[in-house]
MINUDREN-927627 format. One record per residue (C-alpha): residue in one letter; residue number from 1; x, z, y. Coordinates in steps of 0.05 Angstrom, whole numbers, plus 5000, padded with zeros to 4 digits. Example, Ala and Ser with C-alpha at 12.3 -4.5 7.8 and 13.67 -1.06 7.14 Angstrom:
segu rokol->A, tinu->1, x->5246, z->5156, y->4910
segu rokol->S, tinu->2, x->5273, z->5143, y->4979
// end
This chain:
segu rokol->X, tinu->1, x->5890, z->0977, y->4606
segu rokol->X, tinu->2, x->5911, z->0965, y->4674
segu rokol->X, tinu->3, x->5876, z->1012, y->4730
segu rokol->X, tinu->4, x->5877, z->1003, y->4805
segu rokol->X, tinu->5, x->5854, z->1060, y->4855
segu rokol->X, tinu->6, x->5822, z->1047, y->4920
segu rokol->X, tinu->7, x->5774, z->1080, y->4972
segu rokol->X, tinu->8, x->5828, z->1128, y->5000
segu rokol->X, tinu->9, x->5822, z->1126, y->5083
segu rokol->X, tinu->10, x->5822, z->1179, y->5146
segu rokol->X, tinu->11, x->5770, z->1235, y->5140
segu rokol->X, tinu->12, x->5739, z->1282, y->5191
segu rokol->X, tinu->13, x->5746, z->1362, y->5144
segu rokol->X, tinu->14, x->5674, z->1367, y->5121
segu rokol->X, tinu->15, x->5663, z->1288, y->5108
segu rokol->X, tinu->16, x->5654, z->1249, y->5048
segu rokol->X, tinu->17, x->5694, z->1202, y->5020
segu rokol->X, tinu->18, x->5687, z->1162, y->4945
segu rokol->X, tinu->19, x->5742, z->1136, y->4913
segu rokol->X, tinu->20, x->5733, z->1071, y->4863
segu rokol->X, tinu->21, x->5774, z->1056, y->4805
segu rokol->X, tinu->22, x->5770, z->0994, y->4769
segu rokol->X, tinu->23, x->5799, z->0984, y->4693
segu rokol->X, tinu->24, x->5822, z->0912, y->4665
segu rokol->X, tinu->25, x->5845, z->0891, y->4595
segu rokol->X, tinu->26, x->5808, z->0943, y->4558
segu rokol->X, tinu->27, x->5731, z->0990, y->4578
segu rokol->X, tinu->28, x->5738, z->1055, y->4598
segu rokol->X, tinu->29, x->5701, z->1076, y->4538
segu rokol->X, tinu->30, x->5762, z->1072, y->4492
segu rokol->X, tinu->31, x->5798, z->1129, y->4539
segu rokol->X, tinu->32, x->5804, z->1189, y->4567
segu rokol->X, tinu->33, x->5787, z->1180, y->4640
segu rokol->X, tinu->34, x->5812, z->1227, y->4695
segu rokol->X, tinu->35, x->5839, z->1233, y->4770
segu rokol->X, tinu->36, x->5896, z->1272, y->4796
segu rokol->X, tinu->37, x->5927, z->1286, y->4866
segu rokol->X, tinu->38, x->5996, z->1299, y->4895
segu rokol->X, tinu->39, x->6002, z->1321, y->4964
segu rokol->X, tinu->40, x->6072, z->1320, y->5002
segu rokol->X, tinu->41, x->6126, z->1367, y->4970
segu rokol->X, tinu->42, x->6078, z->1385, y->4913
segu rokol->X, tinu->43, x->6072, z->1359, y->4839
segu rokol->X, tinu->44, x->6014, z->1321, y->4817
segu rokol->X, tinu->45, x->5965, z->1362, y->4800
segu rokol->X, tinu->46, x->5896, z->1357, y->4756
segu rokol->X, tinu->47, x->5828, z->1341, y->4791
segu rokol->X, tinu->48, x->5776, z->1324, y->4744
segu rokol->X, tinu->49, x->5767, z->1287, y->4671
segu rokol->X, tinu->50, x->5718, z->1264, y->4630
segu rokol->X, tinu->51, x->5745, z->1280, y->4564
segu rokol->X, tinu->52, x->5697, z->1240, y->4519
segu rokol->X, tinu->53, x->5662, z->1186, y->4538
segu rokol->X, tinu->54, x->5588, z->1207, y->4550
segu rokol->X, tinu->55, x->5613, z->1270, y->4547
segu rokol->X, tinu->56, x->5615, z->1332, y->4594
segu rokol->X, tinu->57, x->5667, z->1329, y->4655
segu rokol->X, tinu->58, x->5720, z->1388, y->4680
segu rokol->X, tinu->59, x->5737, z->1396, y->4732
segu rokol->X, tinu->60, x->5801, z->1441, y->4783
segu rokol->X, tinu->61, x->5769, z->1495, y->4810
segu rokol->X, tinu->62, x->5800, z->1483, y->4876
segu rokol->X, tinu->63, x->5747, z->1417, y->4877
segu rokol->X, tinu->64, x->5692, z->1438, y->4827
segu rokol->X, tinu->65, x->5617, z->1437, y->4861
segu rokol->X, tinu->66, x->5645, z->1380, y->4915
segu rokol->X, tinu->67, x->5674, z->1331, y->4875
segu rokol->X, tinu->68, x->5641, z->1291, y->4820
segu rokol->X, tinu->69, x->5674, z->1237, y->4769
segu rokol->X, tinu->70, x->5630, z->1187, y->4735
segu rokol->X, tinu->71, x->5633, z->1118, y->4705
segu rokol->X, tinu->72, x->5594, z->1061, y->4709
segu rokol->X, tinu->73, x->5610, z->1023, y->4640
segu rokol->X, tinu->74, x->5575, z->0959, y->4666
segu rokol->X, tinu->75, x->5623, z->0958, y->4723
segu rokol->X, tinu->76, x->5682, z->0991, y->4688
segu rokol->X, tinu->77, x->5698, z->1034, y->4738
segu rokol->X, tinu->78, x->5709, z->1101, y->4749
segu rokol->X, tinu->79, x->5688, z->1132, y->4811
segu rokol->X, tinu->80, x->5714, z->1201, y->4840
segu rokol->X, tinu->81, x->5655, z->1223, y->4901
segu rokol->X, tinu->82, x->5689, z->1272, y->4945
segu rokol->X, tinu->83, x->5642, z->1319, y->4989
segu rokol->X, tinu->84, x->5659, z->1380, y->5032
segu rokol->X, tinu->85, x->5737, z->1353, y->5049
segu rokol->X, tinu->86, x->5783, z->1397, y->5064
segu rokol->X, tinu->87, x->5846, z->1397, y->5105
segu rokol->X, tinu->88, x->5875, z->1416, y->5039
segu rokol->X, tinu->89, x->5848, z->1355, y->5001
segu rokol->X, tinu->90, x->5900, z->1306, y->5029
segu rokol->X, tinu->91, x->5937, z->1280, y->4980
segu rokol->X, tinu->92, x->5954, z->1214, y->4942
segu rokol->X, tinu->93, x->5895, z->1205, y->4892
segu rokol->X, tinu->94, x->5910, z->1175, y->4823
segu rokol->X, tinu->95, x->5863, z->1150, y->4768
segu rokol->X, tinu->96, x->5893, z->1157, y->4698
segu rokol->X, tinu->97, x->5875, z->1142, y->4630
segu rokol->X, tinu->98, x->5892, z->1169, y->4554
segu rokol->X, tinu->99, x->5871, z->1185, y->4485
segu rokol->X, tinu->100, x->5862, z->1259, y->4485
segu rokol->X, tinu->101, x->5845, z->1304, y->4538
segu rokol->X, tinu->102, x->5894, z->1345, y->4588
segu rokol->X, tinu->103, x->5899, z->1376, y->4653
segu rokol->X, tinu->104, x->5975, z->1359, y->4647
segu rokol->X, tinu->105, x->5987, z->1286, y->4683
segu rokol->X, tinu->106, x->6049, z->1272, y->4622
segu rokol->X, tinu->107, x->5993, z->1266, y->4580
segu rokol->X, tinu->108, x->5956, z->1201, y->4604
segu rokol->X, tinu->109, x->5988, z->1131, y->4593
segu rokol->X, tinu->110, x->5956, z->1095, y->4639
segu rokol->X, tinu->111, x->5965, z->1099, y->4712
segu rokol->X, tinu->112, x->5936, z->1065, y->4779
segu rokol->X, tinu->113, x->5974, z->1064, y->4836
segu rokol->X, tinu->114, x->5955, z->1117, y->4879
segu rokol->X, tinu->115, x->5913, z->1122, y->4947
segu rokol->X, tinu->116, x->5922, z->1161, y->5004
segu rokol->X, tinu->117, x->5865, z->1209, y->5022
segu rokol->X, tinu->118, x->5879, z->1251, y->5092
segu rokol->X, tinu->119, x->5834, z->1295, y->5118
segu rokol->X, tinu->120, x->5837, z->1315, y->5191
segu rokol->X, tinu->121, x->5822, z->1388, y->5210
// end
């Protein structure tokens, strides 16, 4: 499956932002869906999955009660809606794709390339 990221832009702390990610070759329903971040001089860290499809989705704490991952199947696209930003929010944003649930990014296959989220203070 080939994934590409996009939606990333320049954000005033306390705006919104929603990030798109759209899947070709293969639905999203085959995978493990999730989004990560790296910010400068950091490693990539965890966001949010869905770990089943249909299923429940988990979520950092660091983001958990702003941000909110979902799918639209019909679409194949994952979406990442990002509320509340935070100075501490900017960060590359990547969408990623496997067979079995992690928070650890070495254990998704599938990789977009990533988009640049900045929040301004």
């Amino acid at each position: 499956v080939q994934l590409q990221a996009y939606g990333g832009g320049l954000v005033q702390a306390g705006g919104s932002l929603r990030l798109s990610c759209a899947a070709s070759g293969r639905t999203f329903s085959n995978y493990v869906v999730g989004w990560f971040r790296q910010a400068p001089g950091r490693e990539r860290e965890f966001v949010a999955a869905i770990p089943r499809f249909g299923g429940s989705t988990v979520y950092a704490d660091s983001v958990k009660g702003r941000f909110t991952i979902s799918t639209n199947n019909a679409k194949n696209t994952m979406y990442l809606q990002m509320n509340s930003l935070e100075a501490d929010d900017t960060a590359v944003y990547y969408c990623a794709a496997g067979f079995s649930y992690s928070e650890h990014s070495n254990n998704y296959d599938y990789w977009g390339r990533g988009t640049l989220v900045t929040v301004s203070s």
